[in-house]
C-alpha positions in Angstrom: 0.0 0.0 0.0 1.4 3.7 -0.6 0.2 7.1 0.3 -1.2 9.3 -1.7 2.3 11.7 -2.7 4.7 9.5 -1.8 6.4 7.3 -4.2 7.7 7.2 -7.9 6.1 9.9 -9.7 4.1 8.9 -12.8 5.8 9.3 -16.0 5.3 12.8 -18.2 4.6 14.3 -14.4 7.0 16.7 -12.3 9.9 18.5 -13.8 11.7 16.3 -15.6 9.5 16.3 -18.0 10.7 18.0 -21.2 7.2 20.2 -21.8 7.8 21.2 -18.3 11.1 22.2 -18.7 10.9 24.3 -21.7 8.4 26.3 -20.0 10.1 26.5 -17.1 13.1 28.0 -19.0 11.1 30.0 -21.2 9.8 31.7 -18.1 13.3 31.8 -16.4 13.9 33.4 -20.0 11.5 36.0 -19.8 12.2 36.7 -16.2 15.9 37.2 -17.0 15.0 39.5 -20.0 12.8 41.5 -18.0 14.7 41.9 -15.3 18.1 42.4 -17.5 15.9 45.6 -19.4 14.7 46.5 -15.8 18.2 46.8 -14.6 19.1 49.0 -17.8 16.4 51.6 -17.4 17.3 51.7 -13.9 21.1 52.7 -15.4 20.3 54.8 -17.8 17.6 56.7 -15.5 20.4 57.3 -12.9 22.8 57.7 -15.5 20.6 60.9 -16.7 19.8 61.7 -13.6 23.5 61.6 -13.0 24.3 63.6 -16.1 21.4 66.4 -15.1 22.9 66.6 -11.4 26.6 66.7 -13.2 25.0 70.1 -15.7 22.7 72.0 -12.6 26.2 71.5 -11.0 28.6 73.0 -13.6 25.7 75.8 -14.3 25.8 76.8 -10.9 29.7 76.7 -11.0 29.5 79.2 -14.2 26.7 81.2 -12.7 28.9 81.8 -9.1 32.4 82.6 -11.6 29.9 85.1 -13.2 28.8 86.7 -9.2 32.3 87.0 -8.9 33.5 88.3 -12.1 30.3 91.0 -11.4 31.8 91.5 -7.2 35.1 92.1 -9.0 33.8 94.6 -11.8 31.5 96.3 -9.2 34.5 97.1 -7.0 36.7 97.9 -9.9 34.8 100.8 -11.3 33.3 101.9 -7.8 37.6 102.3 -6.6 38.4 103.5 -10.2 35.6 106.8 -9.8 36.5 107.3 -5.9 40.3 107.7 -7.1 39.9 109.4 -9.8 37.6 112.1 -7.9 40.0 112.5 -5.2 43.1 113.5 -8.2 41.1 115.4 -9.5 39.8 116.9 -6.0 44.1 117.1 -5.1 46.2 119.7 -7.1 49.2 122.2 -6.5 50.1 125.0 -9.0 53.4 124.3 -8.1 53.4 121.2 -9.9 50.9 121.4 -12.2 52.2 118.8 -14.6 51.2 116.1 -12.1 47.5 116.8 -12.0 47.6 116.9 -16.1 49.2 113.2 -16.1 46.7 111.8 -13.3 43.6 113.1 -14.9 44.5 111.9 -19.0 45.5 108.5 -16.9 42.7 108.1 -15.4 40.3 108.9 -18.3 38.9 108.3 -21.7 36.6 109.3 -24.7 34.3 112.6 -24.0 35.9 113.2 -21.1 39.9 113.1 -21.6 39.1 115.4 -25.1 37.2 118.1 -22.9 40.1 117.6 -20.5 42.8 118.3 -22.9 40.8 121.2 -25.3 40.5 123.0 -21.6 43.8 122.5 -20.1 45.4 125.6 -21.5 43.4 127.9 -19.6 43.0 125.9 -16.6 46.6 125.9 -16.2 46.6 129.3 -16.5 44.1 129.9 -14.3 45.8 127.7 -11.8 49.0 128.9 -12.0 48.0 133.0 -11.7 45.6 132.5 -8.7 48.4 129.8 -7.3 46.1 127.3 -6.7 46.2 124.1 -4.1 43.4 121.9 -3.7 43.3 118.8 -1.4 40.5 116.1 -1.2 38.5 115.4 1.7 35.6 113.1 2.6 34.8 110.9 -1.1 31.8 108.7 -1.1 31.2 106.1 -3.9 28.7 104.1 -4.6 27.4 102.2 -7.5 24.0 102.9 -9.8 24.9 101.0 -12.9 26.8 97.5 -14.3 26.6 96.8 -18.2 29.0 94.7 -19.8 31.5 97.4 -21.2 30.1 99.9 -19.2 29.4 101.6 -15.3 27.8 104.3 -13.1 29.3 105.4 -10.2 27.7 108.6 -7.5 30.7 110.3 -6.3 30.5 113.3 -3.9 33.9 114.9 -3.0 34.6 117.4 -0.4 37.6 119.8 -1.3 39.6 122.5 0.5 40.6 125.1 -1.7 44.0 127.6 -1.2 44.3 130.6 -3.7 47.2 133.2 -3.6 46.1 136.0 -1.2 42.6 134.2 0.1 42.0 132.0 2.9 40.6 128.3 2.2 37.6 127.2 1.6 35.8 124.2 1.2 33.1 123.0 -1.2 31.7 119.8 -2.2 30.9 118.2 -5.9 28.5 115.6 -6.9 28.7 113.7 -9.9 27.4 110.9 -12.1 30.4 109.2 -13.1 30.1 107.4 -16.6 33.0 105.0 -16.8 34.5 102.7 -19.4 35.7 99.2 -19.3 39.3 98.5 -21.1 40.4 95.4 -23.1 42.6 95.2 -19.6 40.2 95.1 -17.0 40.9 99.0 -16.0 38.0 101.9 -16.1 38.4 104.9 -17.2 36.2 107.9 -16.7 34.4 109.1 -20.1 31.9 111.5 -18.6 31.1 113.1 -15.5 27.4 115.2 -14.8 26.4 117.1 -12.0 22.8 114.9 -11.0 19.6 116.9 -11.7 17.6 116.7 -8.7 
């Protein structure tokens, strides 16, 4: 006598048969496929997702270098307008030649050709009233960044010593117009007196 499930198993029955085998390894097939196509949209997801991460990253690299580079410009022009106000704030008719190097070093375009059309008589008026200036208190401070271009506020207090007069002071306000060189330096092109 034998138990139900226990003995030989009946022929064409179990998995040694061959039906049962090929469908066995057509599943483990499939399985493998699937699973071999899961595994690669898994890589290529992360791999884009990689690739994304890697470009937000190196855009927020460039967009930082471009802060910077902008920091750097800022303070550039801002220093380049508060020096240049304060030579031309600072002159002695005793050596007038100085002030007429600092201010053509220091500028460009409109603004160096005015200079230089008007330095004649404002030598000569210089020189006869023995003139000595000296800057005071400068303030600076940035309205404008374009790419080849800035703005800078200046104010400027000066005190003033002519030939038989005492000193005085006096102040000037400007809006500075500056230009960018190939070199990285700016130069004054324009200065205005603000309308209020």
């Amino acid at each position: 006598m034998s138990m139900p499930g226990y003995g030989p198993p009946e022929p064409g029955r179990g998995l040694r048969s061959p039906v049962a085998v090929s469908w066995v390894s057509a599943v483990l097939g499939i399985v493998c496929v699937i699973a071999a196509i899961a595994m690669f949209l898994l890589y290529s997801g992360e791999h884009r997702a990689v690739q994304r991460a890697g470009s937000a990253e190196n855009q927020l690299r460039q967009d930082l270098s471009e802060a910077d580079r902008n920091a750097d410009r800022r303070a550039a022009a801002q220093r380049a307008a508060c020096d240049f106000a304060v030579s031309m704030a600072t002159y002695d008719y005793s050596d007038i030649e100085k002030y007429r190097v600092a201010m053509l070093d220091g500028s460009t375009g409109e603004w160096r050709q005015s200079f230089t059309q008007n330095w004649p008589s404002l030598r000569s008026v210089m020189t006869q009233t023995q003139s000595r200036s000296k800057a005071g208190e400068t303030h600076c401070g940035l309205s404008a960044l374009r790419a080849h271009d800035a703005e800078v506020l200046v104010y400027t207090t000066q005190v003033v010593t002519t030939a038989g007069s005492d000193s005085h002071a006096s102040s000037l306000s400007t809006v500075t117009h500056l230009d960018e060189q190939a070199d990285g330096r700016w130069l004054v092109s324009e200065m205005k007196v603000p309308t209020a």
